[in-house]
C-alpha positions as CSV (number, residue, x, y, z in Angstrom):
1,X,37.4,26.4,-24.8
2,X,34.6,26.0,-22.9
3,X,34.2,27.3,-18.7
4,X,31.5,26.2,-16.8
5,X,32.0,28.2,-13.2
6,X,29.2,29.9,-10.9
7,X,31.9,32.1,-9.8
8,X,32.5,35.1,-12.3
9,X,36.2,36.3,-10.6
10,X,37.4,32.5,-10.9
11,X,35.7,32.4,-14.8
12,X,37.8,35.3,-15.5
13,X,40.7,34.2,-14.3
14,X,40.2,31.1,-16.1
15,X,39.2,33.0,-19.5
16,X,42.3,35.0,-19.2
17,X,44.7,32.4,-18.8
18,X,43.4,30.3,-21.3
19,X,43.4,33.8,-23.8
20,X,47.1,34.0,-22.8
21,X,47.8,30.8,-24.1
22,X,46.4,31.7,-27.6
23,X,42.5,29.9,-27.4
24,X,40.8,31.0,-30.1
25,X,37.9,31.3,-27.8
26,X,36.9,31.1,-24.4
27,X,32.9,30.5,-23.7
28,X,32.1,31.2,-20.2
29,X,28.6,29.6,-18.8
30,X,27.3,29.0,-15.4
31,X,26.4,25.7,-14.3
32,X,22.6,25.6,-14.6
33,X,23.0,27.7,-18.6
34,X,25.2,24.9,-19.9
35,X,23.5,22.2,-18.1
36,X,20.3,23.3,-19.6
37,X,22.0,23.6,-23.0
38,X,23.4,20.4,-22.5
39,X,19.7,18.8,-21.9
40,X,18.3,20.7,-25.3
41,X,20.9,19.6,-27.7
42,X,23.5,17.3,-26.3
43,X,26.8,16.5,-27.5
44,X,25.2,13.7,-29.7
45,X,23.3,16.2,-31.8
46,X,26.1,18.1,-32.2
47,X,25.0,21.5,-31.0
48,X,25.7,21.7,-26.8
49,X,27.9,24.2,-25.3
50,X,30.8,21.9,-26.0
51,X,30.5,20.9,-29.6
52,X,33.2,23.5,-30.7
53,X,35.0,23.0,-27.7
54,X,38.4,21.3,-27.8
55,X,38.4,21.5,-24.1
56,X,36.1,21.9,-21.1
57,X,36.6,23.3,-17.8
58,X,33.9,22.3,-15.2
59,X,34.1,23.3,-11.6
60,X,32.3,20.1,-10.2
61,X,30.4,19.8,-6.5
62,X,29.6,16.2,-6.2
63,X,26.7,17.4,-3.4
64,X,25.1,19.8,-6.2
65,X,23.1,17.2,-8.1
66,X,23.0,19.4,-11.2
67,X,26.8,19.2,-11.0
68,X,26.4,15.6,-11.1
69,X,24.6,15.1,-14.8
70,X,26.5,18.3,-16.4
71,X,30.0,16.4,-15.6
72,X,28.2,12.8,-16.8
73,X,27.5,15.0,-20.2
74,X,30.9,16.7,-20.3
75,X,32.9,13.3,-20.2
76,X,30.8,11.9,-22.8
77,X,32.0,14.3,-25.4
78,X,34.9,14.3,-27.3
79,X,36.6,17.3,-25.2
80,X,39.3,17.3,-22.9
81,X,37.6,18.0,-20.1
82,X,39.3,19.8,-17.0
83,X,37.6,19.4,-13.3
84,X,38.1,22.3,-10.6
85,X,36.2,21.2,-7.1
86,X,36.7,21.5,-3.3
87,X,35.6,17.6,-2.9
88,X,38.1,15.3,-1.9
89,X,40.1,14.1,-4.9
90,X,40.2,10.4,-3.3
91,X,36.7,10.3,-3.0
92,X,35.1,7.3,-4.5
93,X,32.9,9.7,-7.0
94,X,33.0,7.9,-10.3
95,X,32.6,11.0,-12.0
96,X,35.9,12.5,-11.1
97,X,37.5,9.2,-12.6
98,X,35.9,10.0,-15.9
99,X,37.3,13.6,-16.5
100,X,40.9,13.7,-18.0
101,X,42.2,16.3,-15.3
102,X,41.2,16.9,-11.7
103,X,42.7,20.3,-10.2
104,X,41.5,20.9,-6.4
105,X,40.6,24.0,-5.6
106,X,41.8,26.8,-4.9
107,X,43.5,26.7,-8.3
108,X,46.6,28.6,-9.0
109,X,47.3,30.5,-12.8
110,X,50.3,28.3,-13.0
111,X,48.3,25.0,-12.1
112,X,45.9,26.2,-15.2
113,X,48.9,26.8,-17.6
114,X,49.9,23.5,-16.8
115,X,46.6,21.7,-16.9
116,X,46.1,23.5,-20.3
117,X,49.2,22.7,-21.5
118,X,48.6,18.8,-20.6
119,X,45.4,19.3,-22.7
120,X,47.1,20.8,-25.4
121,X,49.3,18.1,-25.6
122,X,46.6,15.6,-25.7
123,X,45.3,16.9,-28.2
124,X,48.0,17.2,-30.6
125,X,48.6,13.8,-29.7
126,X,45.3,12.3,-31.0
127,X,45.4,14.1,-33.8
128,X,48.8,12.7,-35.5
């Protein structure tokens, strides 16, 4: 699992629900490190943040341009990829449309169970 937060209290509360699940592994990065990463490698080449990642979790401000191209990277991979933002949910941002999951924020331990769970299942699901 991949988490992509600026915010280390809500990365660790991320990182420890996803731990209590049973992930293997739980990367966490800041926006500009994985974006960065991202830009160096991509998920073509094989080697970004995400290529070991089975899922993603972005927290995603559609004013933060950076925010912008990290999410347009994320959804091109072949993770499930998991959106935490403030912005309005109905906005017409494309990119919000393009991640499987959008949890608005704040976001509760039992909404990240369930959002993990959903992944989980997807999966599993794409895998039989």
């Amino acid at each position: 699992m991949l988490i992509i937060e600026d915010k280390p209290l809500i990365a660790a509360d991320i990182e420890q629900v996803a731990l209590d699940l049973g992930a293997a592994r739980a990367t966490v990065m800041r926006p500009e490190g994985a974006l960065r990463a991202m830009l160096l490698s991509g998920p073509e080449a094989g080697t970004g943040p995400d290529s070991a990642a089975d899922i993603v979790v972005v927290d995603y401000r559609s004013a933060n341009e950076g925010a912008r191209h990290l999410l347009d990277l994320m959804t091109r991979s072949a993770a499930f990829v998991i959106v935490t933002t403030t912005d309005p949910v109905g906005d017409a941002d494309r990119r919000l449309g393009a991640a499987d999951l959008v949890l608005t924020k704040p976001v509760s331990s039992d909404n990240l169970r369930s959002a993990f769970r959903t992944a989980l299942d997807g999966r599993l699901c794409q895998a039989v």
